[in-house]
PANUDO-761855 format. One record per atom (N, C-alpha, C): z, x, y. Coordinates in steps of 0.2 Angstrom, whole numbers, padded with zeros to 4 digits, always signed. Layout:
<pts>
ZXY;...
</pts>
This chain:
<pts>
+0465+0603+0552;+0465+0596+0550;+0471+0592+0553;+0477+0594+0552;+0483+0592+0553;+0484+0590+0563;+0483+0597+0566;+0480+0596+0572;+0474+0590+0575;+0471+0590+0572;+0465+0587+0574;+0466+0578+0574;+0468+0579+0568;+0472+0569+0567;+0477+0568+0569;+0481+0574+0573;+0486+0573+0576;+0485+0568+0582;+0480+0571+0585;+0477+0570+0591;+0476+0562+0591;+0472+0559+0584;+0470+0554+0586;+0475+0548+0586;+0475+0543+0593;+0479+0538+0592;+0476+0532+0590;+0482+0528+0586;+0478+0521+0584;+0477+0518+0589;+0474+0513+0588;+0472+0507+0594;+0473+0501+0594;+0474+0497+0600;+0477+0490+0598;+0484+0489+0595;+0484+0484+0594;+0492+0481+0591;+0493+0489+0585;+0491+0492+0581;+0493+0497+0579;+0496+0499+0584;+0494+0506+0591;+0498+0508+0593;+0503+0505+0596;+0505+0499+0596;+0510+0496+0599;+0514+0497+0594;+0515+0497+0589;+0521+0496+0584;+0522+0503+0581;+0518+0509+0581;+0518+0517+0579;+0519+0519+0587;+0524+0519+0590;+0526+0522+0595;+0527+0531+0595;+0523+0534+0598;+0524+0539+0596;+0532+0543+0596;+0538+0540+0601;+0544+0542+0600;+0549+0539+0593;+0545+0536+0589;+0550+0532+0584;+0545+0536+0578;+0551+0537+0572;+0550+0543+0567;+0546+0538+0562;+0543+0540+0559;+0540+0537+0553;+0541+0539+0545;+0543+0532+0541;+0545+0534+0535;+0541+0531+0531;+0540+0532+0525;+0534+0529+0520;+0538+0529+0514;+0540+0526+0509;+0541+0528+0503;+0536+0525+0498;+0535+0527+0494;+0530+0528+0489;+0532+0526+0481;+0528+0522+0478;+0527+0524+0471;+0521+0522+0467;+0519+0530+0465;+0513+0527+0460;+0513+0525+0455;+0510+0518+0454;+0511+0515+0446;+0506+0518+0440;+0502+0522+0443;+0497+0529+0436;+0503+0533+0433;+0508+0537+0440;+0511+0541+0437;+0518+0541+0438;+0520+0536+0440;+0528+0537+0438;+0531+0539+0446;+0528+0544+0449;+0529+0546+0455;+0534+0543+0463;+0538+0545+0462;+0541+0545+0470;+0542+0547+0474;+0542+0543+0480;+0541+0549+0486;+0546+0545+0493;+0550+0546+0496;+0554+0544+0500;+0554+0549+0508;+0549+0549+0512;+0548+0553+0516;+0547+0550+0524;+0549+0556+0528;+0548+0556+0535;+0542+0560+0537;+0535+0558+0540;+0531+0561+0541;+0530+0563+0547;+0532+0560+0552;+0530+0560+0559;+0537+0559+0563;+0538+0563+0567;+0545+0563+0572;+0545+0568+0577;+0548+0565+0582;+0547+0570+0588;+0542+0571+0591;+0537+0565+0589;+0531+0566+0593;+0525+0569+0589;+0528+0572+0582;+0522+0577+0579;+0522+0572+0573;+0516+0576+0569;+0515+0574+0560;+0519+0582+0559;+0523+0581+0554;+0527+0585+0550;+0521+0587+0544;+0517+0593+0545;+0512+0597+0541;+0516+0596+0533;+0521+0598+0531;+0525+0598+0523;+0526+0592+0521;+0527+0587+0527;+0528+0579+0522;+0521+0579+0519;+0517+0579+0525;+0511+0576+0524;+0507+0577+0517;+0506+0585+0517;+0506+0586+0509;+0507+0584+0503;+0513+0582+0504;+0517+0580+0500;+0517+0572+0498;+0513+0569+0505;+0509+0563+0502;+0503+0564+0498;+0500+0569+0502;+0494+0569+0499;+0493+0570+0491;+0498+0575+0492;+0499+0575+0481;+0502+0569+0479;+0506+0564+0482;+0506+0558+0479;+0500+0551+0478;+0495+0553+0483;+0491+0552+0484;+0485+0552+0479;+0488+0558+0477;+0480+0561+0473;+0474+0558+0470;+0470+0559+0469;+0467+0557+0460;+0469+0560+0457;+0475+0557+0453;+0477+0557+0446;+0473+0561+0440;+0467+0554+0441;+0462+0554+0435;+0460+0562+0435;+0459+0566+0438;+0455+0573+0441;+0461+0577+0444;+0466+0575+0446;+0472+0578+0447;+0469+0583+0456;+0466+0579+0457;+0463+0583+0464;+0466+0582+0469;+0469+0585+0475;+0474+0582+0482;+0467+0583+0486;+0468+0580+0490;+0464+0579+0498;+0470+0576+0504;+0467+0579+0509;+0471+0576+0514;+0469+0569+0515;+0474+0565+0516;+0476+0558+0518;+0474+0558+0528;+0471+0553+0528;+0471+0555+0536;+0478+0549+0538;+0481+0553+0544;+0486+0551+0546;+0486+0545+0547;+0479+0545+0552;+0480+0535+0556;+0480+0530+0549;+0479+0531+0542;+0480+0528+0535;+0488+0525+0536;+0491+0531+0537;+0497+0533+0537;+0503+0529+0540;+0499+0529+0545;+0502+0525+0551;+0500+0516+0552;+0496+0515+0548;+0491+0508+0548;+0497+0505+0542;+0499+0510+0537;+0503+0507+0530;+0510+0505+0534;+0514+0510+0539;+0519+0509+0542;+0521+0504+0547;+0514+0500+0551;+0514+0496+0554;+0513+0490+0550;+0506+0489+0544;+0509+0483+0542;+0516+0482+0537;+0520+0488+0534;+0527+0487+0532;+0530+0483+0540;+0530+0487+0545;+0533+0484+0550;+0532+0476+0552;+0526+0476+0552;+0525+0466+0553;+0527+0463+0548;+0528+0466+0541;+0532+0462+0533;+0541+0463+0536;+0541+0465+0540;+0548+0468+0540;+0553+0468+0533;+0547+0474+0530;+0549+0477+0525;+0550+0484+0524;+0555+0489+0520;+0557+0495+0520;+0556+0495+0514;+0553+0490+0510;+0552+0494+0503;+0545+0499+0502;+0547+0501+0493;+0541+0507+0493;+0534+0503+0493;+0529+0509+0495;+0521+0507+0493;+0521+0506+0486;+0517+0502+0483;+0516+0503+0475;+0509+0503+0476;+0507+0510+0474;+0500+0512+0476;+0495+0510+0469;+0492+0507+0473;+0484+0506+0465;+0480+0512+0465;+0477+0513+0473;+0471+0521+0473;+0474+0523+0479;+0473+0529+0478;+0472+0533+0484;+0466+0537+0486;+0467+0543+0486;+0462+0548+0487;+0459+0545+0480;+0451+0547+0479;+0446+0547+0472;+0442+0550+0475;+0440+0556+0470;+0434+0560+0468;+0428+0557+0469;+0423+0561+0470;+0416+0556+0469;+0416+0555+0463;+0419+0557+0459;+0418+0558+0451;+0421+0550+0448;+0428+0551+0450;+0429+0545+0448;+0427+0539+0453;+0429+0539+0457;+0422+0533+0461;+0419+0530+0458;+0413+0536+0457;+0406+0535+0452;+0410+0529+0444;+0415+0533+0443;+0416+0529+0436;+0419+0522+0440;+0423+0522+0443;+0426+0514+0444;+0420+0510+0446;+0415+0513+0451;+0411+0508+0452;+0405+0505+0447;+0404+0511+0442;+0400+0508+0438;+0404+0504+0432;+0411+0502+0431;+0415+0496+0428;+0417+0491+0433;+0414+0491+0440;+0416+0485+0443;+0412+0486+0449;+0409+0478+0452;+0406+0475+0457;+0408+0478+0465;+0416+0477+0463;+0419+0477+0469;+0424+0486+0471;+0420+0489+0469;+0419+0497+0471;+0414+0499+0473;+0414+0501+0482;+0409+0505+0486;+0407+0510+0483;+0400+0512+0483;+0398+0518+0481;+0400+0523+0485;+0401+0522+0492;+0403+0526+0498;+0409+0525+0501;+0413+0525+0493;+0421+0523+0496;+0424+0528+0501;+0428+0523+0506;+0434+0530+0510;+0437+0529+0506;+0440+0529+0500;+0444+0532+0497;+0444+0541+0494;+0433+0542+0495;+0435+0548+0495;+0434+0551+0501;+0437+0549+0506;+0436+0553+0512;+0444+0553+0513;+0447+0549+0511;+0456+0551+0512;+0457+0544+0518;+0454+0539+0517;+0456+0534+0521;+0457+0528+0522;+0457+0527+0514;+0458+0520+0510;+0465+0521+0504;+0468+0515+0506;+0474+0513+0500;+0473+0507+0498;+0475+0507+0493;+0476+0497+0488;+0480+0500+0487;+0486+0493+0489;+0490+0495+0486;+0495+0486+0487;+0502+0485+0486;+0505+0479+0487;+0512+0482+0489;+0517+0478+0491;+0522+0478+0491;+0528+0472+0488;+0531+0477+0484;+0536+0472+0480;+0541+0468+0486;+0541+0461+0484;+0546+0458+0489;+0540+0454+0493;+0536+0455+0493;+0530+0454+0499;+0524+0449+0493;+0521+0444+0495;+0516+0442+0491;+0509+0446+0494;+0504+0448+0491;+0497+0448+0490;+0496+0444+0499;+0497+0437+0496;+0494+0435+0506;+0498+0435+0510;+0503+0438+0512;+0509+0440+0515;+0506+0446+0517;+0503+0451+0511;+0502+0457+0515;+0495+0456+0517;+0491+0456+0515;+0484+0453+0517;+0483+0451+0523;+0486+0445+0527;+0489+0442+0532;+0491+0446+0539;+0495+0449+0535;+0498+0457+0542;+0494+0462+0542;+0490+0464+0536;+0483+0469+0538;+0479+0467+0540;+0477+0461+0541;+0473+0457+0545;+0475+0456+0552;+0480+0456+0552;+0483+0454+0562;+0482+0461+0564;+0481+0466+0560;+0482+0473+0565;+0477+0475+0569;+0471+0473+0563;+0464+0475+0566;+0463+0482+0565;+0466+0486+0562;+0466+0495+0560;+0461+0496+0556;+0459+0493+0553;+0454+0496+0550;+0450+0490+0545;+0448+0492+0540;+0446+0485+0534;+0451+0484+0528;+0448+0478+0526;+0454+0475+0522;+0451+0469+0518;+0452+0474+0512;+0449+0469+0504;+0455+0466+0502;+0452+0460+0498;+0459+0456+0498;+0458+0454+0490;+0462+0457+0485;+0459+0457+0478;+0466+0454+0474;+0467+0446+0475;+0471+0444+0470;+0471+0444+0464;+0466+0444+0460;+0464+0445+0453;+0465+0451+0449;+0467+0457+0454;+0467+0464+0450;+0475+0465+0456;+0478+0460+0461;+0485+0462+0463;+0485+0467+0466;+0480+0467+0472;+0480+0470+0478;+0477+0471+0484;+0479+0475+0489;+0477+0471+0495;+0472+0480+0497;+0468+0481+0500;+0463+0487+0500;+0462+0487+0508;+0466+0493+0513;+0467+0491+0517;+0463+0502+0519;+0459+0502+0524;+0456+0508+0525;+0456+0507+0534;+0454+0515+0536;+0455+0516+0544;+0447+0517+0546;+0443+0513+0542;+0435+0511+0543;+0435+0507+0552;+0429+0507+0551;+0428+0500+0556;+0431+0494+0553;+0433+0489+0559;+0437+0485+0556;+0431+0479+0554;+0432+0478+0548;+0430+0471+0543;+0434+0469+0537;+0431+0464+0534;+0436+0460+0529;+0431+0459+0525;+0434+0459+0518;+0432+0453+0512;+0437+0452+0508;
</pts>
């Protein structure tokens, strides 16, 4: 798996700013569980196989306590638009990965849950940045074009995935 998404490069204004020779950090915190993470995932030209992991379980579904790999271009999409915020603070994660299981339950408490979320494929994050407004970040996930990008001020967060690019 690691290999294989190693492979893939992003596109557009993304790979401009994820330069394969410049090292990639993410820090992380999840507001479910308390969790944090302050890591380098990619340097020297590779994904680092033990970071990535290591996102992955902070990623997890909680709810179900289940890890799934995170796909990297995710990964790199959150790095670039911190880059456009010219921000270095942590992610403050809403979802990560999710089970069909709980999927299935968030979608039937709310309109605005795909039945066929990437979230459970490992390729969707809500999340915000403290320091950063909602339309600030929203804004720069839409300059990138990486992928798609829900924009949920009502519930304080921006839902950014490495789908086909669209918006709501």
């Amino acid at each position: 798996m690691v290999a294989a998404a190693a492979s893939l490069a992003p596109a557009g204004a993304l790979a401009m700013i994820t330069a394969p020779a410049t090292p990639r950090r993410l820090k992380f915190y999840n507001l479910h569980t308390g969790e944090q993470l302050d890591i380098v995932y990619f340097e020297k030209g590779r994904y680092i196989p033990q970071a990535l992991a290591e996102i992955d379980f902070i990623l997890r579904d909680y709810r179900q306590n289940v890890v799934k790999p995170i796909h990297p271009r995710l990964l790199d999409l959150v790095v670039a638009i911190r880059r456009r915020l010219r921000s270095d603070a942590e992610v403050a994660i809403i979802s990560g990965y999710r089970t069909p299981q709980t999927n299935a339950m968030l979608a039937a408490r709310s309109d605005g849950v795909a039945h066929h979320s990437l979230h459970m494929d490992g390729m969707a994050l809500d999340w915000r940045v403290p320091g950063r407004t909602l339309e600030q970040l929203h804004r720069a996930a839409l300059s990138l074009r990486g992928g798609g990008v829900g924009y949920y001020p009502a519930s304080d967060f921006v839902h950014t995935d490495v789908g086909r690019v669209r918006y709501w």
